[in-house]
C-alpha positions in Angstrom: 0.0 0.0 0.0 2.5 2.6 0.9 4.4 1.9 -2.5 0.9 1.8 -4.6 0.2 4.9 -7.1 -1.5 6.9 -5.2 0.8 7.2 -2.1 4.0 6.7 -3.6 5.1 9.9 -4.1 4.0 11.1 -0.4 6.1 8.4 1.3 9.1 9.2 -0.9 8.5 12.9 -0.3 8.4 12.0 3.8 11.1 9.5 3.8 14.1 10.6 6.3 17.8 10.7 4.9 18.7 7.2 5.9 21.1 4.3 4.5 20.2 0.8 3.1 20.7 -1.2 6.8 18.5 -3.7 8.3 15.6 -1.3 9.4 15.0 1.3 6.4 11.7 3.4 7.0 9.7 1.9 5.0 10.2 -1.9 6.2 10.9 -0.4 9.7 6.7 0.9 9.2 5.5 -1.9 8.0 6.8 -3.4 11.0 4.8 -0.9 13.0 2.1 -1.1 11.4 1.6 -5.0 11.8 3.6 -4.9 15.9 -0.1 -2.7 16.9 -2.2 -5.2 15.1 -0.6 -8.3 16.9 -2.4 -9.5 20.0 0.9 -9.4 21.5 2.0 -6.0 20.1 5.4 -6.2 21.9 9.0 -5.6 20.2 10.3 -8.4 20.5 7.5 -10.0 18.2 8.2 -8.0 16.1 11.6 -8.3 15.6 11.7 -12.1 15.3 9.1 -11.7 12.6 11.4 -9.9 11.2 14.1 -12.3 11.2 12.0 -15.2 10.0 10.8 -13.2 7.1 14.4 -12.6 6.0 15.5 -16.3 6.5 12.5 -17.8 4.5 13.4 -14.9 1.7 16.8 -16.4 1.5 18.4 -13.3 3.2 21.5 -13.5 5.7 21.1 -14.0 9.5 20.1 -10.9 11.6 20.2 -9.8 14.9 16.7 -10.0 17.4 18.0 -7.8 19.8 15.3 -4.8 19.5 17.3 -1.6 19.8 18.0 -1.3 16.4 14.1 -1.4 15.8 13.6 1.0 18.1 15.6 3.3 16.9 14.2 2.9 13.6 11.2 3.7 15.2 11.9 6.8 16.9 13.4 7.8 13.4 10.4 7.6 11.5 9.0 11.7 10.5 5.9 12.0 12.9 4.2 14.1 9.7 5.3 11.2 7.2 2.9 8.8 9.8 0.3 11.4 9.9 0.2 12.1 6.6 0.1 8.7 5.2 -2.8 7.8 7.9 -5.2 10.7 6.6 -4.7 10.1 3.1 -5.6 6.8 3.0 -8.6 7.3 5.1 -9.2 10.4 2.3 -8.3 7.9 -1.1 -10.8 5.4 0.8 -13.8 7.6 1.5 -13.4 9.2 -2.1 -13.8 5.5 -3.3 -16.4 4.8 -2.1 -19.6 3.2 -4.2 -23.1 5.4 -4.9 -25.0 2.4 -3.1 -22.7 2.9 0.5 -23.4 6.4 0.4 -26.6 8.6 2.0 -28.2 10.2 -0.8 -25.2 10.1 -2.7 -23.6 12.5 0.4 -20.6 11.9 2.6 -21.7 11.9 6.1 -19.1 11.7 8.7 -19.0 10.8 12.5 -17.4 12.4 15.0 -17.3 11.2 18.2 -14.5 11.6 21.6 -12.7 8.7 23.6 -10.0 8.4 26.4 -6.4 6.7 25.7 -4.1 5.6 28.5 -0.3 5.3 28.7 2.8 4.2 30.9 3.6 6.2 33.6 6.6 7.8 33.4 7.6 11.2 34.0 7.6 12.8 29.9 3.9 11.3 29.6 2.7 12.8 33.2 3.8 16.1 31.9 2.0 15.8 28.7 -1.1 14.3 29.3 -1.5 14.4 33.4 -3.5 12.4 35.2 -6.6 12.8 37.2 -6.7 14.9 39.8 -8.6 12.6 41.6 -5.9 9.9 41.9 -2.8 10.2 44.2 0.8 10.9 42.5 2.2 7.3 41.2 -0.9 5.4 41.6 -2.4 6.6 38.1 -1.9 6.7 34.6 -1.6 9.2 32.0 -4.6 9.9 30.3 -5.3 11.8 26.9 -8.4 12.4 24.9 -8.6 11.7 21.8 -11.2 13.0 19.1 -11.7 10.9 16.1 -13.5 11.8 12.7 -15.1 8.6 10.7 -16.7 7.9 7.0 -20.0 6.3 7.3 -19.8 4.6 4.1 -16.5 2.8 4.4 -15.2 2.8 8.5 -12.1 4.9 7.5 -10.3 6.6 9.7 -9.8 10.1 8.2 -8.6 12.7 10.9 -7.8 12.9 14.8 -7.0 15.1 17.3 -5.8 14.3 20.9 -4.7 16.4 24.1 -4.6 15.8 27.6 -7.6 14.6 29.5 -8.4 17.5 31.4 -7.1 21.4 31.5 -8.4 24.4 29.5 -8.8 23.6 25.8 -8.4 20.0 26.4 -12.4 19.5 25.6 -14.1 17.1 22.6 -15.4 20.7 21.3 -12.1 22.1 21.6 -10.5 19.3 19.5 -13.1 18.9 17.1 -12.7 22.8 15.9 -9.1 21.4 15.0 -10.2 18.8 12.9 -12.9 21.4 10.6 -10.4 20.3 7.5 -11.1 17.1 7.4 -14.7 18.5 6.2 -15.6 19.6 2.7 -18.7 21.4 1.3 -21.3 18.8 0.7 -20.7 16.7 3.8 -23.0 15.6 6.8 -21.8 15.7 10.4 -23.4 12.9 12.4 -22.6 13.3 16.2 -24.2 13.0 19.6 -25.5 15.8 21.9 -22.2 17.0 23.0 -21.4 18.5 19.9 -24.9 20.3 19.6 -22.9 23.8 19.7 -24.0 26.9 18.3 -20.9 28.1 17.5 -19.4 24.9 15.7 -22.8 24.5 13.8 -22.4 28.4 12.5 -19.2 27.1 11.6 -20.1 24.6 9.7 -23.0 26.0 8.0 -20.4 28.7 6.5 -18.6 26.0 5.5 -21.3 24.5 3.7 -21.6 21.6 5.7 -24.6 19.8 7.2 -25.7 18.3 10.4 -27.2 16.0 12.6 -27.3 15.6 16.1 -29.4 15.2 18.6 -30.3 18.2 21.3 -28.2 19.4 24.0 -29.8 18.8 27.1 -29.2 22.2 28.6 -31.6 23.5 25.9 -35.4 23.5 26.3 -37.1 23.0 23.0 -40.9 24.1 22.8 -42.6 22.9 19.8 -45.3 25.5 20.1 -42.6 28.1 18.7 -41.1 28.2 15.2 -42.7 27.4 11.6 -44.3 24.0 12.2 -43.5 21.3 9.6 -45.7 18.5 11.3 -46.1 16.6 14.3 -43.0 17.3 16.8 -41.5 18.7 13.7 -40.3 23.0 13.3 -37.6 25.1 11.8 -36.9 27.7 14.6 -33.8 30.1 14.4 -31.4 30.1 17.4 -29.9 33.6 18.6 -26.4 33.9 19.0 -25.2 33.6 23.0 -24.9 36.8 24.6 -21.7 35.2 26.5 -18.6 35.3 24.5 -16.8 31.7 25.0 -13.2 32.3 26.7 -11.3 30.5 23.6 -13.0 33.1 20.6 -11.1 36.2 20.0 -13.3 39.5 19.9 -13.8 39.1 16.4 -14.7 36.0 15.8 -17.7 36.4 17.8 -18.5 39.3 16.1 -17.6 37.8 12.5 -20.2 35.0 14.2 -24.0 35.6 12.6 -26.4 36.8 15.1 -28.5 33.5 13.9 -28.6 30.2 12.8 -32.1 28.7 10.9 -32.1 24.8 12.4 -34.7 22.4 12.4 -35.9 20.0 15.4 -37.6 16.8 15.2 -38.6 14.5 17.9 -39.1 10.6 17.3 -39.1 8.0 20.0 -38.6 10.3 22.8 -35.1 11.8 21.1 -35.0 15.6 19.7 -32.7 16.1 17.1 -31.5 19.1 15.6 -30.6 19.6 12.0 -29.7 21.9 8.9 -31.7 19.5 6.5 -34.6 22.0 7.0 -36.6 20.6 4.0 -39.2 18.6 5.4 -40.4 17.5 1.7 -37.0 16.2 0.5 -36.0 15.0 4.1 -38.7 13.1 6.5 -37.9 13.0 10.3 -37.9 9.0 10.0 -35.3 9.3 7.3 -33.3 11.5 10.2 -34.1 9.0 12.9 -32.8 5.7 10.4 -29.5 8.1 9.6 -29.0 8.9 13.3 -29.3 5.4 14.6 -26.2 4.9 12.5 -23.9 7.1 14.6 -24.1 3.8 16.8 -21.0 2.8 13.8 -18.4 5.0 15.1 -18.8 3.6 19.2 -17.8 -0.1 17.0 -15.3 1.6 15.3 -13.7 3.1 18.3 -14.0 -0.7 19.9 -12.3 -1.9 16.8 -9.5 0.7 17.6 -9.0 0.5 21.2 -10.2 -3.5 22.1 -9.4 -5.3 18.6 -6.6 -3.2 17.5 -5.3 -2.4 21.2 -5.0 1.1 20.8 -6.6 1.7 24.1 -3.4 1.7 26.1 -0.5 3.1 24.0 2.6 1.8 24.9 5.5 4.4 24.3 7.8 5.4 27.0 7.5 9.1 25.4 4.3 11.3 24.3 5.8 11.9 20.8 6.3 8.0 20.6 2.4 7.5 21.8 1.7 10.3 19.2 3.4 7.9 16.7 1.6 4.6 17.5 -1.8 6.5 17.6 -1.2 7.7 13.7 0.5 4.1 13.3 -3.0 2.3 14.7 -5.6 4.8 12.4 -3.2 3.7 9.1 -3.6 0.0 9.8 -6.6 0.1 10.6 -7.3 2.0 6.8 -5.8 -1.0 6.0 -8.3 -3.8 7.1 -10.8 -1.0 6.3 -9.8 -1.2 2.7 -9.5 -5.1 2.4 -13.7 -4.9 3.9 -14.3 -2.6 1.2 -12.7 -4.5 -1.6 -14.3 -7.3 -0.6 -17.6 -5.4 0.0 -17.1 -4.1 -4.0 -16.2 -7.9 -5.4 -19.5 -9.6 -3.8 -22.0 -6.4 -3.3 -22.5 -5.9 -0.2 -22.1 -2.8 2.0 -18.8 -2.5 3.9 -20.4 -2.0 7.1 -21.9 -5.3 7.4 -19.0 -7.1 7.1 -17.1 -7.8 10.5 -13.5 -6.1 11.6 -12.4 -8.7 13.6 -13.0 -11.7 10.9 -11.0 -9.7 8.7 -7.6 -8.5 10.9 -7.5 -12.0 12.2 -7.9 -13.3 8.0 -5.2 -10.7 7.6 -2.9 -11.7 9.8 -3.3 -15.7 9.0 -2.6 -15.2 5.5 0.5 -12.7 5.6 1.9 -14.8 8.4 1.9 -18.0 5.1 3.3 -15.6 2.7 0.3 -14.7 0.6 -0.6 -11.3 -0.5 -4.3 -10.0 -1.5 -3.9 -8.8 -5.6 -6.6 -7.9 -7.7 -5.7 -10.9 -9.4 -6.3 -13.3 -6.1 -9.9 -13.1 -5.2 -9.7 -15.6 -2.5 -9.0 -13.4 0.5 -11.8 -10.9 -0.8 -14.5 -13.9 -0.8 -13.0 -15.3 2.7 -13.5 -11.8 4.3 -17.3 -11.8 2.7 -18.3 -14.7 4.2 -18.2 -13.5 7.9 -21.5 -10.9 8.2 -22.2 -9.0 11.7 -25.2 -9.3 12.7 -28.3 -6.9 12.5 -29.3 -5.6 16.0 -31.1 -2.6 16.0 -31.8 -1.3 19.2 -29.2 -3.6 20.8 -29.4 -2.8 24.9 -26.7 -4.4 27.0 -26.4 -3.8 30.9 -22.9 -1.9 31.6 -22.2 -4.4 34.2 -19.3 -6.9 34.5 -20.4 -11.1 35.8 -16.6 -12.2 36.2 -15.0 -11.4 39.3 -11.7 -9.8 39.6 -8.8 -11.4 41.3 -9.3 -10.8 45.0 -6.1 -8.2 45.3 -6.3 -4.9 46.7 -5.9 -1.7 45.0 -2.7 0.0 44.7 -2.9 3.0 46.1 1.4 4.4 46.3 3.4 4.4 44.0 4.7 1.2 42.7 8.6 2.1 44.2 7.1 2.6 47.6 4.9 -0.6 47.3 8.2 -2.9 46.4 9.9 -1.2 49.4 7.4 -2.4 51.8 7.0 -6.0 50.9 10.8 -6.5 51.0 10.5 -4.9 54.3 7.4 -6.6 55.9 6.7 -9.2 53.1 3.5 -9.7 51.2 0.0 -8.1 52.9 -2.8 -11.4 53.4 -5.1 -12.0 50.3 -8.6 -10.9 52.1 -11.0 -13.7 52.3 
């Protein structure tokens, strides 16, 4: 992929100053790329992949010690990663066929998670932990927010910061990510993003969107051009309050108003710029909302089946790293789903993630590769359907019991100290 036609030229234009030795950039990424899509994601995996790969190609002996990949790794340009991750999200989305799309529209999720990372002193500083928790009994923790095709699951733009802090919010880091918009689009989110200020945006922008209500705002049918039943256009007056991170004259560059519409169907309000109620139905908003449900999978696909949930660098420009180095493989197995979603006719979404990185990982770890010419992966990766589940409930409870061992609550250091002096506390009964 990163030697195809269409990224060729950015991953030579990226490519660091480097000699032919065991771990050039582009084998040193590819590396990367399959180290966070291995269960056991560790170096040292890696590595002896590595070495097998070259023995079976015939190659001489090399060394598994994992510095040198390391190194390799810290060498890699953090806007070569970046850049390769959003444009194949961008060549994905583009490719996508009429039948996957709404109305022949690009709608794109957007939706916020957290990330976690080892705690050592560069990461603390960076992305600091809750307040809440007591110095070296935490973790650093970053947010991350995350911008989604409908159509085809890529991965096209993300933005993280710290956890908490000024500016560290979803609607801080979503005003960040505005390019990864284009005029035409829909914005499908949840209530969070129901801002005035980043819908104004957007409607300059000549982007539309869909979200459903903010619960701080009281909505009153009675007012507004009615359209129908729990259906009105009303227009929403700029806030009097000026928001801390806009400059004098943005807000006064802001307009004074914004026309929306609101809808209410099985007891949810959403608010919309698709003001025409002849072209548009409120159940047609209702069925296209439901489907923001796709980007909570996708971000499961990420963080539990791609293990991006904990990153694992020592460093927060290494963690930056691994996150862009987790959205490009996971374009990746979002592009096998939609070849094999184009060969057989059938929409992307219904296929299942999982089926297809474990697929993925089976036959590269033989030695095949999936060509146009080789239709057997695409076919493979067909056969495995998710299921349909509208309206899935599941209690957020946990049946298994953890192991019966207390929480630590000092730092680690301190904890090793104590049970070399006084030995190991009794397991409570």
């Amino acid at each position: 992929m990163l030697t195809s036609s269409e990224l060729l030229h950015t991953t030579e234009a990226h490519l660091p100053k480097h000699r032919e030795r065991l771990y050039p950039p582009t084998v040193t990424l590819s590396m990367f790329m399959r180290q966070v899509l291995d269960a056991d994601g560790s170096c040292q995996k890696a590595v002896n992949g590595w070495a097998a790969q070259r023995a079976a190609d015939g190659l001489s002996a090399c060394s598994v010690g994992t510095g040198g990949y390391c190194r390799a790794r810290q060498r890699l340009p953090l806007e070569m990663l970046s850049t390769l991750a959003r444009q194949t999200g961008q060549l994905l989305s583009k490719k996508a066929l009429a039948p996957w799309l709404w109305r022949g529209r690009t709608v794109k999720l957007v939706d916020g998670t957290g990330l976690s990372m080892p705690d050592t002193p560069e990461n603390q500083a960076q992305y600091p932990q809750p307040s809440t928790q007591a110095p070296g009994v935490g973790f650093p923790l970053a947010r991350m927010v995350l911008v989604v095709c409908l159509a085809t699951g890529a991965a096209l733009d993300v933005a993280i910061g710290p956890h908490q802090g000024k500016g560290s919010g979803e609607l801080s880091l979503v005003r960040s990510l505005l390019g990864a918009f284009s005029p035409g689009d829909v914005m499908l989110a949840d209530a969070l993003y129901c801002n005035y200020f980043l819908i104004a945006t957007l409607i300059s922008a000549g982007v539309d969107v869909l979200m459903e209500q903010h619960g701080s705002r009281i909505t009153d049918f009675r007012r507004g051009q009615s359209l129908g039943t729990r259906d009105h256009i009303v227009r929403w007056p700029k806030p009097v309050t000026r928001p801390q991170w806009m400059s004098p004259e943005q807000y006064e560059q802001a307009p004074d108003e914004i026309v929306l519409r609101e809808v209410k169907v099985d007891h949810q309000i959403l608010v919309t710029t698709l003001v025409n109620h002849r072209q548009t139905c409120k159940n047609e908003l209702s069925t296209l909302y439901a489907r923001r449900w796709n980007i909570e999978l996708d971000l499961r696909n990420l963080k539990t089946t791609c293990g991006m949930d904990v990153l694992r660098c020592q460093t927060p420009h290494m963690n930056e790293k691994q996150l862009w180095v987790h959205l490009m493989a996971y374009n990746v197995i979002r592009l096998l789903m939609a070849q094999a979603a184009s060969d057989t006719g059938v929409d992307p979404r219904g296929l299942s993630f999982k089926h297809t990185a474990q697929l993925w990982a089976q036959w590269t770890a033989r030695g095949l590769s999936a060509t146009s010419d080789d239709q057997r992966l695409f076919a493979l990766i067909a056969k495995c359907k998710v299921g349909q589940r509208p309206g899935r409930i599941e209690p957020r409870m946990r049946k298994r019991r953890p192991k019966p061992y207390p929480w630590m609550k000092v730092p680690r250091a301190k904890a090793r100290q104590y049970v070399k002096r006084h030995g190991h506390a009794p397991r409570p009964k």
